[in-house]
N, C-alpha and C positions, 0 to 999 in steps of 0.2 A: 469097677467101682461106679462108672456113669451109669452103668445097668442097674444098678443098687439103688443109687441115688433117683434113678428115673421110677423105680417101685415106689420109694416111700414118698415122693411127689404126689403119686398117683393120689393120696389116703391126705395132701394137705392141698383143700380146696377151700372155694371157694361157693357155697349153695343159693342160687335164684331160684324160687323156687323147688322143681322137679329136674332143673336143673343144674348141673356143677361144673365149677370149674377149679381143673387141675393145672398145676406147673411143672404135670411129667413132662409134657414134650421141649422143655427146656432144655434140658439134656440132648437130645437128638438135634434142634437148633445149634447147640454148641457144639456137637461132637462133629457136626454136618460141617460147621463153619472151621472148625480145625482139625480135623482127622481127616475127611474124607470117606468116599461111600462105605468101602466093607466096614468099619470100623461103626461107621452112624448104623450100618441095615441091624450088624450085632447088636449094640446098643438099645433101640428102638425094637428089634427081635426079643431079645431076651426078658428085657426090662418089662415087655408089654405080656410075656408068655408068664414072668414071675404075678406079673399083676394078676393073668387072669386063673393061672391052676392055683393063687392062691386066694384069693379072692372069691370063685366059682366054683371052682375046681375043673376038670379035664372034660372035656365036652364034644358032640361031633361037631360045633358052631366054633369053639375056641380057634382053628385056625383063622376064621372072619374075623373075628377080634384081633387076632393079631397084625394082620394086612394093613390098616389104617396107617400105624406107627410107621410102617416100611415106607410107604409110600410119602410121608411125610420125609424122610430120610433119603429119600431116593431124593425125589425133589428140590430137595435145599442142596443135595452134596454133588447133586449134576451142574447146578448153577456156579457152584460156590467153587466146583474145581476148574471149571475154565476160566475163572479168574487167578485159582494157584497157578495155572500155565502160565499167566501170565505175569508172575512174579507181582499179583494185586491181590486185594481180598473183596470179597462180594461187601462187607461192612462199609467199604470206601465210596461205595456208590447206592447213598441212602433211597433213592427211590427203588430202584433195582430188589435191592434188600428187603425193604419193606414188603413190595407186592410178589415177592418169593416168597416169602414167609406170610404173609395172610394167603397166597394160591394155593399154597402147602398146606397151611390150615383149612382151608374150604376142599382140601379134597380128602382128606383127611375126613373132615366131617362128612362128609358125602358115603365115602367106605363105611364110617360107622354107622351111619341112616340105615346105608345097604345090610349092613350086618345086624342091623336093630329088627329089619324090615325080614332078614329069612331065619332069624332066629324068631321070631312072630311066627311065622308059617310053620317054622318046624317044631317048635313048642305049644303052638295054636293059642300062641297071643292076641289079642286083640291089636290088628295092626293097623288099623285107619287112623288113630292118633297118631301115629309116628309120622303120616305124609302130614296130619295139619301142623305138626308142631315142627317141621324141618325150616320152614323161614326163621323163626324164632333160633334153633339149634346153627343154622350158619348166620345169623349176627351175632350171636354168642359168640361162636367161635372164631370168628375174624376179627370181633374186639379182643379174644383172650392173644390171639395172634400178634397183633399190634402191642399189648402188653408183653408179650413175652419177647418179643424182638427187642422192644424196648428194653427190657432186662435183659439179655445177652449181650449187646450191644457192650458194656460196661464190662460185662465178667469174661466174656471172649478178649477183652483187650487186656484184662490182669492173667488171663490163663494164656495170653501168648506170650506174655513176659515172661512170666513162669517160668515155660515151654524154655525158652529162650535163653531164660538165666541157666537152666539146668543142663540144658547142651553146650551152652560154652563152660558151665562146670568141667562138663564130663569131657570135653578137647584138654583140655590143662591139665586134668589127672591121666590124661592119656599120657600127654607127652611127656 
């Protein structure tokens, strides 16, 4: 379902410009912050694979696109689980939080430059705009970063209740 929800993110932006900004990677934020790795790499795998074979369609570059999202995933649920060890959550410690989540987005952008950058070569794009526009592309993206933490922030805390209510549900129907 967060795979789902991370596609049609993708298509509800925000445009500067030649620029845009998406609230796919929310989902992978959330799924990082409560699932944990395999669960967020599916997520951010799938979600980003529906994006682009549907999107573009099937490409020999489409694996580059997909990389971004992983890495963002990978990122936030390495951090985010050595806090589950320890019976805390990476949310509890707002600085911590924050610059996982803007470093995850700034590498994240970095991946997608790279893949902007040999999908250029291998298309035979013009690819000398892509280095002048990349300072522009990670403040972008590290404002969209801080927004979106921002916004999980709130829905990771209603989606652990959730979580929570539903498990002690399901002990009582056990017994």
């Amino acid at each position: 379902m967060m795979a789902a929800l991370y596609f049609i993110l993708t298509y509800v932006s925000i445009r500067i410009g030649e620029y845009h900004i998406t609230f796919a990677s929310l989902m992978v934020i959330l799924s990082s912050l409560l699932f944990g790795l395999p669960d967020s790499l599916l997520i951010a795998g799938l979600g980003e694979f529906l994006n682009q074979t549907l999107s573009y369609g099937i490409t020999i570059t489409t694996p580059l696109w997909i990389l971004p999202p992983l890495f963002r995933a990978l990122i936030i649920s390495l951090v985010s689980m050595h806090f589950r060890k320890k019976k805390d959550r990476l949310q509890n410690h707002k600085i911590l939080y924050f610059t996982t989540i803007v470093l995850a987005g700034l590498i994240t952008s970095a991946f997608n430059t790279l893949a902007t950058y040999l999908d250029g070569i291998i298309y035979g794009y013009p690819v000398n705009f892509i280095l002048l526009t990349t300072l522009v592309r990670f403040l972008i993206n590290a404002i969209t970063a801080v927004i979106l933490s921002l916004l999980a922030l709130p829905v990771s805390r209603g989606l652990e209740k959730a979580i929570s209510h539903t498990e002690k549900t399901s002990e009582k129907t056990n017994e």
